[in-house]
Every structure is written in C-alpha cells, then in structure tokens.
C-alpha positions as CSV (number, residue, x, y, z in Angstrom):
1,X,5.2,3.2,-19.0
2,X,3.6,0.3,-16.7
3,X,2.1,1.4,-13.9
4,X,2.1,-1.7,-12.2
5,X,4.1,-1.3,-8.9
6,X,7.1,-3.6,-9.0
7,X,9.1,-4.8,-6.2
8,X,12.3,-6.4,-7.1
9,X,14.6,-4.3,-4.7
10,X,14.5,-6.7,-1.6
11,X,13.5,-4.5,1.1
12,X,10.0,-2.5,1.1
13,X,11.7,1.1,2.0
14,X,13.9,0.5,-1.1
15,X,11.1,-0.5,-3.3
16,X,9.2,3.0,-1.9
17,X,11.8,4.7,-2.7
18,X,11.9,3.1,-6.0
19,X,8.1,4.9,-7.0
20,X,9.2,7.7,-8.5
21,X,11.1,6.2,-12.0
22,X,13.9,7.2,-14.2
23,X,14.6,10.0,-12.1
24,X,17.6,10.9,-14.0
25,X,15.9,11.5,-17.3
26,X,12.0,10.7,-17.9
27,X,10.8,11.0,-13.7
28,X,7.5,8.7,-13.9
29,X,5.8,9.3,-11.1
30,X,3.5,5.6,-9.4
31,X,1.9,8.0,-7.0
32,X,-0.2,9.6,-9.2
33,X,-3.4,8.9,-6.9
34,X,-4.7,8.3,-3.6
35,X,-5.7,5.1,-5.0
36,X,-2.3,4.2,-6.7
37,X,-0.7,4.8,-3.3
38,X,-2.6,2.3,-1.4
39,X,-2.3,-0.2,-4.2
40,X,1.5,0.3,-3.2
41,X,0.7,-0.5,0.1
42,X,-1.1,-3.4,-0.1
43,X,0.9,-4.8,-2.9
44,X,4.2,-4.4,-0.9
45,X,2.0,-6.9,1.5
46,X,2.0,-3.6,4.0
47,X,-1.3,-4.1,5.1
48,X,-4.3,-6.5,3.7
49,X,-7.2,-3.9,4.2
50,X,-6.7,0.3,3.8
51,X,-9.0,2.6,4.3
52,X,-9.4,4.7,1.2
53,X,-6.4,8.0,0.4
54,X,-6.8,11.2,0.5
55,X,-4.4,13.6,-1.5
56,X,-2.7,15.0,1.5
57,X,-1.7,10.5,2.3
58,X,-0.1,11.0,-1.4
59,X,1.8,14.4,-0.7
60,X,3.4,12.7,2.8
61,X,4.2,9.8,0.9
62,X,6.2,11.5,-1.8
63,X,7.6,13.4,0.9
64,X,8.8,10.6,2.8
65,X,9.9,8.7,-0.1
66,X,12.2,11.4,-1.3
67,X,13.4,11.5,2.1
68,X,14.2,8.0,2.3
69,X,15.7,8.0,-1.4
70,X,18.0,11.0,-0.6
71,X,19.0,8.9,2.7
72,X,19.7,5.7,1.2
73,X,22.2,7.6,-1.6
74,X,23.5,9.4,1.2
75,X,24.4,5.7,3.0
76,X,25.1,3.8,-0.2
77,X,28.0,6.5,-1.7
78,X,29.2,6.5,2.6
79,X,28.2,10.6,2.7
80,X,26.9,12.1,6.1
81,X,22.8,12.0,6.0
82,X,20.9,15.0,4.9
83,X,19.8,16.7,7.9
84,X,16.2,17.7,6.2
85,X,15.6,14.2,5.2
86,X,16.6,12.4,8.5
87,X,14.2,15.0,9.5
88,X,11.4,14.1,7.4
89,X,12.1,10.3,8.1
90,X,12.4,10.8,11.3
91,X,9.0,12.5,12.0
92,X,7.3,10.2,9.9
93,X,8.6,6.9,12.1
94,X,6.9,8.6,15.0
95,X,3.8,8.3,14.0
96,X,1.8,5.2,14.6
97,X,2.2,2.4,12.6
98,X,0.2,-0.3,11.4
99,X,-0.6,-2.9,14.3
100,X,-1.1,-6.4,13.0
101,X,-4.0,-8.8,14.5
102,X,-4.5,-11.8,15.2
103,X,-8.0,-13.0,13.7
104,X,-10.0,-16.7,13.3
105,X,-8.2,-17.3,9.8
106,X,-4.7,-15.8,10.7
107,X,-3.1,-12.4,10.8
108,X,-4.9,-9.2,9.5
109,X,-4.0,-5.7,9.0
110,X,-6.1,-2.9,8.7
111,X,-4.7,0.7,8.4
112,X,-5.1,4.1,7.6
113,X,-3.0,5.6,4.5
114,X,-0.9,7.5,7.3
115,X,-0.2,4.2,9.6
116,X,1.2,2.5,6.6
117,X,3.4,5.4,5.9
118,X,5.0,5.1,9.4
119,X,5.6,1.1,8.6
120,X,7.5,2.2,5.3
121,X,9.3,4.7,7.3
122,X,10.3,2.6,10.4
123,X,11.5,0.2,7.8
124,X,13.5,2.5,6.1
125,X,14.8,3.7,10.0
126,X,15.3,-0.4,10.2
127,X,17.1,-0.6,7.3
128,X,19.3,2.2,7.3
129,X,21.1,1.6,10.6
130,X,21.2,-1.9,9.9
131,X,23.4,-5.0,8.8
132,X,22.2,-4.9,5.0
133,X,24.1,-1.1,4.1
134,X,26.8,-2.6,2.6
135,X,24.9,-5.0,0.3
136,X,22.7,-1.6,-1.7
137,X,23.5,-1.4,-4.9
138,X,22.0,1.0,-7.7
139,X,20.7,-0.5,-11.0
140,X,23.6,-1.0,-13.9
141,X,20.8,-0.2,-15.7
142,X,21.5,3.7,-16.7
143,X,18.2,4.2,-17.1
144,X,17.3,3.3,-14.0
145,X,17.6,4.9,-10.5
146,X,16.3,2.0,-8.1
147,X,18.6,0.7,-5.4
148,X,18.4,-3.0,-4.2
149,X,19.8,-5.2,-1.6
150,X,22.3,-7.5,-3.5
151,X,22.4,-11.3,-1.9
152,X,23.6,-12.7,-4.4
153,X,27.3,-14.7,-3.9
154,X,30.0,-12.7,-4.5
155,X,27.9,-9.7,-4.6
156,X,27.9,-10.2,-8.7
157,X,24.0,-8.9,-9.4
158,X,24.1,-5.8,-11.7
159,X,20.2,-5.6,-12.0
160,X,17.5,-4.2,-9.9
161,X,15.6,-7.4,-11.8
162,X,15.9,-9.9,-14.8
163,X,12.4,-8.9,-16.0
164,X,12.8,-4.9,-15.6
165,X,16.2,-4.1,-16.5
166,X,18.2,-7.0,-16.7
167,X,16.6,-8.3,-19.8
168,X,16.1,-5.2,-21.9
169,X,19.9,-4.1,-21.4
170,X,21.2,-8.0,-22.6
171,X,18.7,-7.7,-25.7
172,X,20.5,-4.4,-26.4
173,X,23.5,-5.5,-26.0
174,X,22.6,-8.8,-28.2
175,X,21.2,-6.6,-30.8
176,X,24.4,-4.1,-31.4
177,X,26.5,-7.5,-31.4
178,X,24.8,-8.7,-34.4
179,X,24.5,-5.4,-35.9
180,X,28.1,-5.1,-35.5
181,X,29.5,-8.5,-36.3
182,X,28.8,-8.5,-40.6
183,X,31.0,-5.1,-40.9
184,X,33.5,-6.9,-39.1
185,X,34.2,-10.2,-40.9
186,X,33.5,-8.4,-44.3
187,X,37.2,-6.4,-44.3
C-alpha cells in the first residue's frame, strides 16, 4: 500500500483520523515511525519546521487519533460521545499548541512532535462542536473507513477522493459491466 499521506477529507482532524487505513479489513497503519508522523505533520501544512519524533510522539498520536476517529463516528451516526475518548481528546487540546510567527519572509512555524498533536486535537475540539457535523460523510468506498466533509451541492459526493477511491470503484464497476454485457445479448 502507498505510504504517502493523503489528505482528501477536508478538515486536518478528519484526515488524522484517516492514518490508520482500511480499518475494517486490512488496518494499514501511516504511523509507522517517528519520522512518518512528522511527515504527517508537516504535509497537513501543521507546522513548516519539527523537531525530530520520538516513539512515545507516535504512541500519543495514535492515541489521540483513535480518540478523534471513535468521536467523529460517534457525531456522524448522532450517538452520545465516548466518555474515554472525549477524555483523551480532551487532555490532549490542553496541551500547548503550535504558536505561529511572524518572520522577514512571512509566517513560520516551528514545533515540537507534542505541540502539533495539540493543533490536530484542538482542531478536532473545533470541528466537532462546530457548523460542519452535518456535512461528514464516510467513504462509499467499502473498503475504505475515512470520513470527509462533503461541500459539494446537494450533498451528492460518495468519495473520500476521485484519485483514492472514487476511481478504482468506477473501473470496477466498468469492468463487471462489460464482463456482464456479452452473456446478456447472446440469449
């Protein structure tokens, strides 16, 4: 599987949560290293500099990202929060977050592995309790677990992205069309 970090879901604290793959059937875990974990950090546009990961950054992570996945299903099917998550989410907000700067050539952000944690999860606070709740949707792609923000008009997207999910489940569905259509006009 690509290990590439992808972020298609419209909100950073959905495309966090997002990290851990497939999580109804093959679980392909991003986090795999300290370094992999601040990639995700700086790709998500987080911060521009991070001071190199330790393990222990990659354990809170994946404990704050479970937290915030269990949360957002917990908002997204209208169920009561998980008290152990809100828990863990909550904590994490606490801690300091990332503090921007203003430099010569624009805005800068340096940050430890633990202050960009506590930007993800003040996000995911942000985004939780806020107007966008109503437009997460999960991937119609069965394979896939992420949730996105749908802006689309009418509210008609079906894919957490053309190029992920999107695509591969129309070329399926192209592909058992033509396998189908001979039997059918030779009876």
């Amino acid at each position: 599987m690509n290990l590439d970090h992808v972020f298609v879901c419209g909100h950073p604290a959905l495309d966090f949560a997002a990290t851990l793959r497939a999580r109804r059937s093959a679980r392909f875990e991003m986090f795999v290293s300290p370094e992999r974990l601040n990639a995700w950090y700086l790709g998500a546009g987080l911060v521009d500099a991070i001071t190199p990961g330790r393990e222990e950054d990659v354990r809170a992570a994946i404990t704050v990202r479970e937290a915030v996945y269990r949360l957002v299903t917990d908002r997204r099917l209208g169920e009561g929060f998980d008290r152990e998550a809100l828990a863990v989410l909550n904590a994490a907000a606490r801690e300091t977050p990332t503090t921007p700067q203003l430099t010569l050539s624009g805005r800068h952000t340096d940050a430890t592995p633990a202050q960009a944690l506590a930007s993800v999860a003040r996000q995911a606070v942000e985004l939780l309790s806020g107007p966008d709740v109503p437009l997460m949707k999960e991937c119609g792609n069965p394979e896939c677990t992420r949730v996105y923000i749908d802006r689309s008009r009418g509210m008609r997207r079906q894919w957490c992205g053309m190029e992920s999910c999107g695509n591969r489940i129309k070329a399926a569905a192209y592909r058992a069309r033509k396998k189908d259509a001979p039997a059918r006009t030779a009876g």
